[in-house]
C-alpha atoms as one frame of an Amber mdcrd trajectory, in Angstrom:
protein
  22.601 -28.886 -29.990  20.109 -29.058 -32.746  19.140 -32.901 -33.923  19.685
 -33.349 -37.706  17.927 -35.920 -40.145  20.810 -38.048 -39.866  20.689 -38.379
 -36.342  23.400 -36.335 -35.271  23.081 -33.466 -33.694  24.360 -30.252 -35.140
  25.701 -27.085 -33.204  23.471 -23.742 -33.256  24.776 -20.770 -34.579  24.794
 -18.877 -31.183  27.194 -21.946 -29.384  29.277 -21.384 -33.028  30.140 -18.152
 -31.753  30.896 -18.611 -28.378  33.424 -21.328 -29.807  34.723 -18.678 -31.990
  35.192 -16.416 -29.527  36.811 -19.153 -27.083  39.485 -19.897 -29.811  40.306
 -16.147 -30.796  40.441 -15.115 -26.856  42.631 -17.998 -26.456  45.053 -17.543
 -29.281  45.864 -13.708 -28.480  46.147 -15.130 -24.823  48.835 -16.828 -25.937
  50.225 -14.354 -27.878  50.338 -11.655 -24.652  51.907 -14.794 -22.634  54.831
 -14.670 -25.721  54.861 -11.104 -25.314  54.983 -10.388 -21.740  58.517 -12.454
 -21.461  59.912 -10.947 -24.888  59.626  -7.804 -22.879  61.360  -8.408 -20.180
  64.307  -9.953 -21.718  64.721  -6.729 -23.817  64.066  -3.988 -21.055  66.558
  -6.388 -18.936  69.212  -6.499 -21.933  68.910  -2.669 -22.252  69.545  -2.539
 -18.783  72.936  -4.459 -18.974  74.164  -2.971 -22.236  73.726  -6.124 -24.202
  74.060  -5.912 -27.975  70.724  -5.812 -28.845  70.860  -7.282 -32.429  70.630
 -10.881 -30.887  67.280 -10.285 -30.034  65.692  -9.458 -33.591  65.013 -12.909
 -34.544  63.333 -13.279 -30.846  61.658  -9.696 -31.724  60.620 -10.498 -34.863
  59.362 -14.173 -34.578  56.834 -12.076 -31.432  56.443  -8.484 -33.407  56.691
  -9.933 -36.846  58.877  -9.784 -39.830  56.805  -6.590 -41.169  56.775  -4.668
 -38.477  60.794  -4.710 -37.868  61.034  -4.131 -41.350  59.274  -1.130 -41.079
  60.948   0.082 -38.243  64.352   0.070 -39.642  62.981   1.893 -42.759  62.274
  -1.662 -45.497  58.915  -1.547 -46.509  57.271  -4.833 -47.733  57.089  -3.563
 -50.916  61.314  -2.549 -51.337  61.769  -6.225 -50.059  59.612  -8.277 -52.443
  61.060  -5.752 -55.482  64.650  -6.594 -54.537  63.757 -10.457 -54.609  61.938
 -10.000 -57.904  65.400  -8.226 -58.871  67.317 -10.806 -57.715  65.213 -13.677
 -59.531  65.309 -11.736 -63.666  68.894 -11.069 -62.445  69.603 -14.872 -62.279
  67.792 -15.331 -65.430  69.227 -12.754 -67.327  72.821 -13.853 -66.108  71.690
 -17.391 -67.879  70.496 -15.942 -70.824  73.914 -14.051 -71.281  75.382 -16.930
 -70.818  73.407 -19.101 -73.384  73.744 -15.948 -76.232  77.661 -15.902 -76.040
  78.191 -19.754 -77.745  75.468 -18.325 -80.513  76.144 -14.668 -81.129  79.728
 -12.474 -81.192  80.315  -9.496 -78.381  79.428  -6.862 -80.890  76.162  -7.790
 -81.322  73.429  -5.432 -80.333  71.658  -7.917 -78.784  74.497  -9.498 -76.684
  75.274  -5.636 -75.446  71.716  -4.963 -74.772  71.958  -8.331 -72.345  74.941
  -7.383 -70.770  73.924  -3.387 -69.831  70.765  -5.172 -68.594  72.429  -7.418
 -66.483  75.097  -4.573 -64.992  71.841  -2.322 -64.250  69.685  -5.083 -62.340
  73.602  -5.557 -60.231  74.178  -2.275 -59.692  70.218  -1.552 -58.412  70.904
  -4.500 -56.078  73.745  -3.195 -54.751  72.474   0.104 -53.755  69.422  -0.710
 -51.905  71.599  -3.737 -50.199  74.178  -0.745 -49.400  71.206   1.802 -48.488
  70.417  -1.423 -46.031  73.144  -2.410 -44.500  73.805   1.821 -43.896  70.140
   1.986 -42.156  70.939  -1.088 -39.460  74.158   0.321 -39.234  73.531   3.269
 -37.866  71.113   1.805 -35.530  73.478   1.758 -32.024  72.230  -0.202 -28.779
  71.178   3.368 -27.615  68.525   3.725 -30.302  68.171  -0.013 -31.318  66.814
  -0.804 -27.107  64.144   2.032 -26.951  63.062   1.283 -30.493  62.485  -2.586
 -29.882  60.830  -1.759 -26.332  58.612   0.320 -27.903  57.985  -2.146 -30.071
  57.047  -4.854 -27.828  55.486  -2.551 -26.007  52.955  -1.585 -28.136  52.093
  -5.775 -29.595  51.720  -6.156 -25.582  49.241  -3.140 -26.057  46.742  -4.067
 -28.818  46.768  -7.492 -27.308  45.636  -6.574 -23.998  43.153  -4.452 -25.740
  42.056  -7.077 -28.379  41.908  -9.710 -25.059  39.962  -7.745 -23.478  37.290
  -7.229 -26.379  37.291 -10.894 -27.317  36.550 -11.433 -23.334  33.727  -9.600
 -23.231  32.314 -10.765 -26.726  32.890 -14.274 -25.312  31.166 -13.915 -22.198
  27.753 -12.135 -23.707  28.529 -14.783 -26.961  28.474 -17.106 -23.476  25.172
 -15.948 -22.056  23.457 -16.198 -25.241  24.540 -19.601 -25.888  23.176 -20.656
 -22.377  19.775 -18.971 -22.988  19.090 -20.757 -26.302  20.482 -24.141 -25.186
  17.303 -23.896 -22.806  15.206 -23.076 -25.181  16.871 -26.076 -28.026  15.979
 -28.262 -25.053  12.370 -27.186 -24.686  11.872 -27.237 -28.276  13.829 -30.775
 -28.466  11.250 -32.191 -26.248   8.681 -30.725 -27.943   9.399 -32.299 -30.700
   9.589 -35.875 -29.464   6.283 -35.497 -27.872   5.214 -34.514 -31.442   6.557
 -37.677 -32.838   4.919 -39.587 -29.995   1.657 -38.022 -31.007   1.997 -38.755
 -35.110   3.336 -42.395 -33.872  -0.187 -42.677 -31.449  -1.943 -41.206 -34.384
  -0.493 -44.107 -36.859  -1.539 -46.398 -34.256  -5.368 -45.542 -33.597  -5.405
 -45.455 -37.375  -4.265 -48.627 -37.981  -6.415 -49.931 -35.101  -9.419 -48.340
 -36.661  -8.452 -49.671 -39.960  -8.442 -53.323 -38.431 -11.887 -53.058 -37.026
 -14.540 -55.130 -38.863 -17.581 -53.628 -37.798 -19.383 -57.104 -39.246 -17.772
 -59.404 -37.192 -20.822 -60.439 -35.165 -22.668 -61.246 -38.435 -24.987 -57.953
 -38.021 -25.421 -55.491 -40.791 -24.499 -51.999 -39.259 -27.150 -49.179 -40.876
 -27.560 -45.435 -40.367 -30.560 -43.618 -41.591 -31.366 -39.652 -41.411 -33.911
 -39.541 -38.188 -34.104 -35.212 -38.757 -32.699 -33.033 -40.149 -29.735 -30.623
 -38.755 -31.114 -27.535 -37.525 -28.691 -24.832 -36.346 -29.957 -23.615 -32.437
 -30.652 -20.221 -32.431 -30.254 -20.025 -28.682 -26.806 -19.914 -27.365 -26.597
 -23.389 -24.824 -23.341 -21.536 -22.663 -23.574 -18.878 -21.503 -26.986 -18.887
 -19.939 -26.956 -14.606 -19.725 -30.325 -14.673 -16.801 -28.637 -17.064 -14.783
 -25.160 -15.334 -14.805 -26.595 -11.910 -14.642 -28.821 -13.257 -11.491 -25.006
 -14.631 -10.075 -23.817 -11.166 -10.493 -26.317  -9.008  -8.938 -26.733 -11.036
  -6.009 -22.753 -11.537  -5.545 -22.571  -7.553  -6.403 -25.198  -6.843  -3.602
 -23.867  -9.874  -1.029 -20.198  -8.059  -1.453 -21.880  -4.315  -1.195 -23.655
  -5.565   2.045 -20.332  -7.423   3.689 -18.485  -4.456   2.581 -20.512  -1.597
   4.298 -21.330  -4.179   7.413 -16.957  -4.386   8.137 -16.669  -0.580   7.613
 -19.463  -0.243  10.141 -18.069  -2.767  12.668 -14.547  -1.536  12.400 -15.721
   2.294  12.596 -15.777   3.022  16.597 -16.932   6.872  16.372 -20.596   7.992
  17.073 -22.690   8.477  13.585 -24.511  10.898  14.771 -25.728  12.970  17.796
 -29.040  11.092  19.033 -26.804   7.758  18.748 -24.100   9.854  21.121 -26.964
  10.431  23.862 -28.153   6.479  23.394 -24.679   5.047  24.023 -23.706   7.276
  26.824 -27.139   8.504  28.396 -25.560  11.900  28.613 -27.429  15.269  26.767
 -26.177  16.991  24.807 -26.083  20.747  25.418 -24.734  22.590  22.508 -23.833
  21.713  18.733 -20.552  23.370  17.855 -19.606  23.119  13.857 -15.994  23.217
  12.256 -15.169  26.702  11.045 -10.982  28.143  10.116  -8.975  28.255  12.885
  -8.073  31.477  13.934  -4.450  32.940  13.073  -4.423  35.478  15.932  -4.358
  35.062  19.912  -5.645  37.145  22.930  -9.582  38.282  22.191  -9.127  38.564
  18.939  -9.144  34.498  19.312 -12.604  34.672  21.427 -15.712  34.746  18.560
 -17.871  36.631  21.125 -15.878  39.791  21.656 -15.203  39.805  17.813 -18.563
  39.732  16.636 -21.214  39.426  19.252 -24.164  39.623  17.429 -22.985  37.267
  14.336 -24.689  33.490  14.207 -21.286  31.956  14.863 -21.916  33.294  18.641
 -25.213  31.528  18.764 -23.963  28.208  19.641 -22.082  29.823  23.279 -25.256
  31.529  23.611 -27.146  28.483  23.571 -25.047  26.789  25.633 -25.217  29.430
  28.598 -29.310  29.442  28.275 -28.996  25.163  28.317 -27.231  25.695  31.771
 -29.123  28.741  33.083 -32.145  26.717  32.736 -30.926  24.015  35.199 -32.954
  22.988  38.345 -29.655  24.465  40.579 -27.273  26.910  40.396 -24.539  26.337
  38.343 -21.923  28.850  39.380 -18.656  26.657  39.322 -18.184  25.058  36.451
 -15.135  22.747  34.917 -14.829  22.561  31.256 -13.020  18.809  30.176 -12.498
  16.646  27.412 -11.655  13.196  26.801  -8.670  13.387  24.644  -6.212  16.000
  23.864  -7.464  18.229  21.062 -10.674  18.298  21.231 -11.194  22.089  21.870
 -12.065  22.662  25.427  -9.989  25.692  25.653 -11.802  27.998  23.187 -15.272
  26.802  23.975 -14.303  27.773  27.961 -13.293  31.053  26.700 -16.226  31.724
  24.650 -18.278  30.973  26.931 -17.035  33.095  30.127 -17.513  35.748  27.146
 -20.633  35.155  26.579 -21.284  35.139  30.761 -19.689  38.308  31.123 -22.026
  39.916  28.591 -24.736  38.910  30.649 -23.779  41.124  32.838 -22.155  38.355
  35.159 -19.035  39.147  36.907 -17.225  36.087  35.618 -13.492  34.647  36.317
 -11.542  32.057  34.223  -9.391  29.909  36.217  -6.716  27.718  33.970  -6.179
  24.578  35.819  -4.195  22.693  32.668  -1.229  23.287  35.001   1.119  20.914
  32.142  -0.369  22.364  29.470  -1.983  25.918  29.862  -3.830  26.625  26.693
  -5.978  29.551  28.247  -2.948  31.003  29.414  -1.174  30.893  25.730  -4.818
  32.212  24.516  -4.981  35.284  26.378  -1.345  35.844  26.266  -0.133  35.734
  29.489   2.472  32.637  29.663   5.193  34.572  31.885   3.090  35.342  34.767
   2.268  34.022  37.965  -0.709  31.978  38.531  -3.208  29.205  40.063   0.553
  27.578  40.524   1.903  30.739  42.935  -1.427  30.631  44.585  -1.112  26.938
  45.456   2.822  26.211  46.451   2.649  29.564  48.358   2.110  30.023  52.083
   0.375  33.390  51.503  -3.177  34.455  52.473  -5.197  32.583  49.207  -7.365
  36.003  48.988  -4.652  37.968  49.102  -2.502  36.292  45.740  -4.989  36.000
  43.975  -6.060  39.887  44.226  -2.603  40.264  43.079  -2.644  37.449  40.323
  -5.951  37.596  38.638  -5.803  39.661  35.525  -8.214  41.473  33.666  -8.929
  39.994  30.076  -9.807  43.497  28.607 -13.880  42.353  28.198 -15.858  44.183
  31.086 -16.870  41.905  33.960 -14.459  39.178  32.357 -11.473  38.455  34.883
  -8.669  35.418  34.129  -6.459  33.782  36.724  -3.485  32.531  34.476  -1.867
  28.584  35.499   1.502  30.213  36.076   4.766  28.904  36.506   4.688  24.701
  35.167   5.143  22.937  38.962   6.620  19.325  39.124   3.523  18.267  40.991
   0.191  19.379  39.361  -2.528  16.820  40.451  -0.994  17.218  44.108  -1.260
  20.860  44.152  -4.788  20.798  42.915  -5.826  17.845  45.640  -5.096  19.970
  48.219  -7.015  22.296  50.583  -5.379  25.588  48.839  -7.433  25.467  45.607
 -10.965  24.484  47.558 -10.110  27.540  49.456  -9.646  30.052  46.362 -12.784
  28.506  44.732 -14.060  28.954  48.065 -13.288  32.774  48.289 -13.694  33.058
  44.335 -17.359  32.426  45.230 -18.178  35.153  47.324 -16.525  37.949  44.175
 -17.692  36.234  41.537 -20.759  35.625  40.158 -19.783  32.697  37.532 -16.512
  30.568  38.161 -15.580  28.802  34.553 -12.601  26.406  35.403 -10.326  25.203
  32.108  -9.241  21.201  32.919  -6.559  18.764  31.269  -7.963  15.893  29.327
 -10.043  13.521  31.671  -7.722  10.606  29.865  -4.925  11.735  30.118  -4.493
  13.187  33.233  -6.516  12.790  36.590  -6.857  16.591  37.443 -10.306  16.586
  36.052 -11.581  13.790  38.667  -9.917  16.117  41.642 -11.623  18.864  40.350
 -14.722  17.875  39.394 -15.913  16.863  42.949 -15.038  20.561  44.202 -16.907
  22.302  41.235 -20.884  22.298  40.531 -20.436  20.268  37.551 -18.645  19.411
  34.924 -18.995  19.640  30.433 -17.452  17.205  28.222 -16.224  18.313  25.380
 -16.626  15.918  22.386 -15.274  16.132  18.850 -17.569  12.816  16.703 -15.070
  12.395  14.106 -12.186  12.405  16.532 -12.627  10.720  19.563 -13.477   6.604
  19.485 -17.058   5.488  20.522 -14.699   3.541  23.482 -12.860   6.614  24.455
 -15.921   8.892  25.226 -17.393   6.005  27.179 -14.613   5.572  29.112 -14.326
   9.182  29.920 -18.203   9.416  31.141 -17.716   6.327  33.062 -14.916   7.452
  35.020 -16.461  10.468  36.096 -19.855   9.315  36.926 -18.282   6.341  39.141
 -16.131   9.475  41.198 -19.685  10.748  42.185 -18.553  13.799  39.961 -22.093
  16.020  38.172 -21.233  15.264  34.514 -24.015  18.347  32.996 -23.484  17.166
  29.598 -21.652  17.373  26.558 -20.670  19.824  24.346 -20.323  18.507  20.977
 -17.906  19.748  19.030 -16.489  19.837  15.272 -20.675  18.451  14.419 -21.656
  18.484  11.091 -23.863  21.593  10.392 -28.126  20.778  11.020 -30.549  23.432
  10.768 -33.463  23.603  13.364 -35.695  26.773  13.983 -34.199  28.832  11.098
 -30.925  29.144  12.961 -27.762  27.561  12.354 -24.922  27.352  15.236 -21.306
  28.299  14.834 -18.193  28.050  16.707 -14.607  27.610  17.074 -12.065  25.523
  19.211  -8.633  25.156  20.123  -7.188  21.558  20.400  -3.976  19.760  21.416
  -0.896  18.182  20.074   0.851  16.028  21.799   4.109  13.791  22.043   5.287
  11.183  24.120   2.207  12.086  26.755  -0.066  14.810  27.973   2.398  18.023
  29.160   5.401  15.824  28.494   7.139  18.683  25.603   7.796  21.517  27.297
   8.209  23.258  23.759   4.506  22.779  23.366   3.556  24.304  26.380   0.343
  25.664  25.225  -2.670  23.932  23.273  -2.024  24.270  19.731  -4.315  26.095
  17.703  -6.063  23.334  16.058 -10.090  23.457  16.780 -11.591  24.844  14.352
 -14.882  27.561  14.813 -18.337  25.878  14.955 -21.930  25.994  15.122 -24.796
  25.224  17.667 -28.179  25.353  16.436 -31.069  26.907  19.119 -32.619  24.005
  20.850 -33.992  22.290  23.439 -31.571  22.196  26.069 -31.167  19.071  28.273
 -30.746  18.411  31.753 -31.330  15.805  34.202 -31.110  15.052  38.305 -28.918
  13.404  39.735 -30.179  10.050  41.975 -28.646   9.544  44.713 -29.450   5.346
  44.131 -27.436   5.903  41.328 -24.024   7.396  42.745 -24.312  10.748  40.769
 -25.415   9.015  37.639 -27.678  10.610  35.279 -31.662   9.922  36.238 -34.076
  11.416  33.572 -33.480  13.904  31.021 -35.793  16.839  31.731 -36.120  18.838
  28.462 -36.989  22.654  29.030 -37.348  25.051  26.022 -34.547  27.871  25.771
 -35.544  31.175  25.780
């Protein structure tokens, strides 16, 4: 509703239409609820053989008078002519009637009359005959399909025409609802306008009544300077806001780069590695493509010996040849899955064997054998044979170890996967092959699972003459590492150092260190898929720049803790 001058309140042009609408939908409602019955009674009369001429009016009053017209062959047209006909007749017959007390029969005018009066009957009577033939020959076999077919198709158009007007109505509807909102908004707009003019006639008339004399003092005003226009803006003051920026800018920057720093738990860089864990570090190894192939053509040393990727193994075996013992059985760990142990084991028993050192390779990842699946020999019997077999140790494992194919280079494969790894290692089997290994080898390299996830590494570690972390920076979590060195130093177990892998490339003496790894993937647990049997190719090939390798003694105060880290210079 819209209010008017008057004060009454006028409709809107969109509620006009949804009336409209209302009244049409209802009114051809009605007429399908007159139609729908009409229907029945004639389907029901055809049915019984009723005569069916009863019904026209019914038909008719429902179909209307045109319609049934048409349908027995009377136009609209041939019935309005014949009442026009019917009406000159009537006043031609008068007009006869008046000429015969005036005129005589013989006179032209009285026999033009008359042949105009027989013409207008005779025309009448046809077309009432042509009638009367058409409904005639209209039987109750053509007359019920005919008036059916009728009804039929009213009941038709006004479903069809209902259903339009329904949905005209109901968006007509809509519409009508959405502006009514709106007329009330802009209704109560408008009476807070007239409050406002009505407060506005008030303060003016309140002002009007103010005598500013009425204490008997003159009021006057005089021109102290003259208006000058400020030059300088008052608001916005731009030092002070751009002072407020750079300081918020810088306060945000600092907050920013202070939560990124507390939430980031990896090592930033390699001195900050040896800080945290007071471990050295014995070799740089940088991120190169993983290799596509397996077997040696995996190992960088037997590929290209004399290339600068092979620098960083090289450096590595000088770091531990340098040591203050002998270092002739070795295990090669990680702390987490993935982080490349298995190629950088491999590489280096390589680069052992070209030293002319007779060297074997002993894969102890009994879940998940990633040496085995890197020198290709996943279906044979292994360290697993050796250890749930009652056999003479010496004897299996002249049988089981396999040459690799590089001279002086031998590999005992993990064989079969047993049920029981960590029990199978604990026992006095495996310190007896290491034992005999010993006395025909000149190095011993041993490949471990995870120190994390598993607890092989501990068992190990305390039969071996130390042990090598391998680290990847960007991987593993500051908390993880630590973890991992704690539990081994607090087993009493000789933790040499770590091998860094995946490190960011640093030159030092004009040389720069590559390398390349093999890592893990794993789900649901370590060696719990037995789809992923071996370490997936995943480390990629890195560097290790010449320099100073690291090593320290172990105090005996100190449980097999790291004492001081005595730098020597590799040669």
């Amino acid at each position: 509703m819209l209010p008017s001058g008057d004060g009454k309140e006028i409709l809107d042009p969109a509620t006009k239409r949804a009336l409209y609408f209302a009244d049409e939908l209802s009114k051809i409602e009605r007429k399908r609820i007159d139609l729908q019955p009409t229907l029945a009674r004639v389907q029901t009369a055809v049915r019984n053989g009723e005569d069916l001429r009863r019904h026209w009016i019914t038909v008719a009053d429902v179909v209307g008078q045109e319609m049934m017209m048409r349908s027995f062959g009377l136009s609209p047209a041939d019935i309005q002519t014949q009442a026009s006909l019917e009406q000159t007749l009537l006043a031609d017959q008068a007009l006869l009637e008046s000429m015969r007390g005036r005129v005589g029969m013989s006179h032209p005018s009285m026999i033009a009359q008359q042949e105009k009066v027989r013409l207008a009957r005779e025309y009448l009577q046809r077309n009432q005959e042509r009638a009367a033939e058409s409904i005639s020959r209209l039987q109750n076999e053509q007359l019920g399909p005919l008036l059916v077919e009728m009804v039929r198709q009213q009941l038709r158009e006004a479903v069809e025409q209902e259903q339009s007007l329904r949905v005209q109505f109901q968006a007509a509807q809509a519409d009508a609802s959405r502006r009514t909102g709106q007329i009330a908004r802009l209704t109560m707009l408008q009476r807070e306008v007239k409050r406002l003019y009505d407060l506005s006639d008030a303060l003016v008339s309140q002002i009007a009544s103010l005598d500013l004399r009425q204490d008997g003092h003159d009021v006057r005003a005089k021109v102290t300077a003259p208006p000058v226009a400020n030059h300088r803006p008052v608001s916005p003051r731009l030092a002070f806001v751009a002072l407020v920026a750079i300081v918020s800018g810088l306060g945000i920057g600092f907050a920013a780069v202070y939560v990124l720093d507390v939430l980031d738990d990896r090592f930033r860089d390699i001195d900050d590695m040896q800080q945290q864990l007071g471990v050295p570090v014995l070799s740089l190894i940088r991120r190169l493509d993983v290799p596509e192939t397996s077997g040696l053509e995996a190992i960088q040393l037997h590929v290209a010996p004399a290339s600068t990727e092979s620098e960083a193994f090289r450096t590595l075996r000088t770091a531990l040849a340098l040591a203050d013992r002998e270092l002739n059985r070795i295990v090669v760990t990680s702390a987490e899955p993935g982080d490349g142990k298995t190629t950088i084991i491999a590489n280096l028993a390589t680069c052992y064997a070209q030293s002319n050192k007779k060297t074997l390779l002993i894969d102890a990842d009994l879940r998940r054998p990633g040496l085995t699946n890197l020198m290709q020999m996943r279906q044979q019997e292994g360290l697993s044979t050796v250890l749930r077999s009652n056999a003479h140790v010496a004897d299996l494992c002249v049988a089981l170890i396999q040459p690799t194919g590089i001279e002086r280079l031998d590999v005992l494969p993990s064989g079969p996967r047993p049920a029981n790894p960590a029990e199978l290692l604990a026992g006095p089997r495996f310190l007896e092959l290491i034992d005999w290994a010993s006395t025909v080898y000149d190095q011993i390299l041993i490949d471990s699972p995870p120190t994390l996830a598993t607890s092989d590494s501990a068992v190990i570690g305390r039969l071996v003459d130390g042990t090598i972390l391998v680290v990847q920076p960007e991987k593993n979590h500051r908390r993880a590492v630590i973890r991992a060195v704690e539990g081994l130093l607090s087993l009493r177990i000789p933790l040499l150092g770590l091998v860094v892998n995946h490190a960011k490339g640093e030159e030092r003496g004009g040389y720069y260190g590559y390398g390349y790894g093999y890592g893990y993937e794993y789900n649901g647990g370590y060696g719990n898929d037995e789809d992923d049997y071996a370490d997936d190719v995943e480390s990629e090939v890195t560097t290790a720049t010449p320099r100073d390798a690291h090593f320290h003694d172990t105090d005996p105060d100190e449980g097999g803790r790291p004492g001081r880290i005595v730098p020597r210079r590799a040669a």
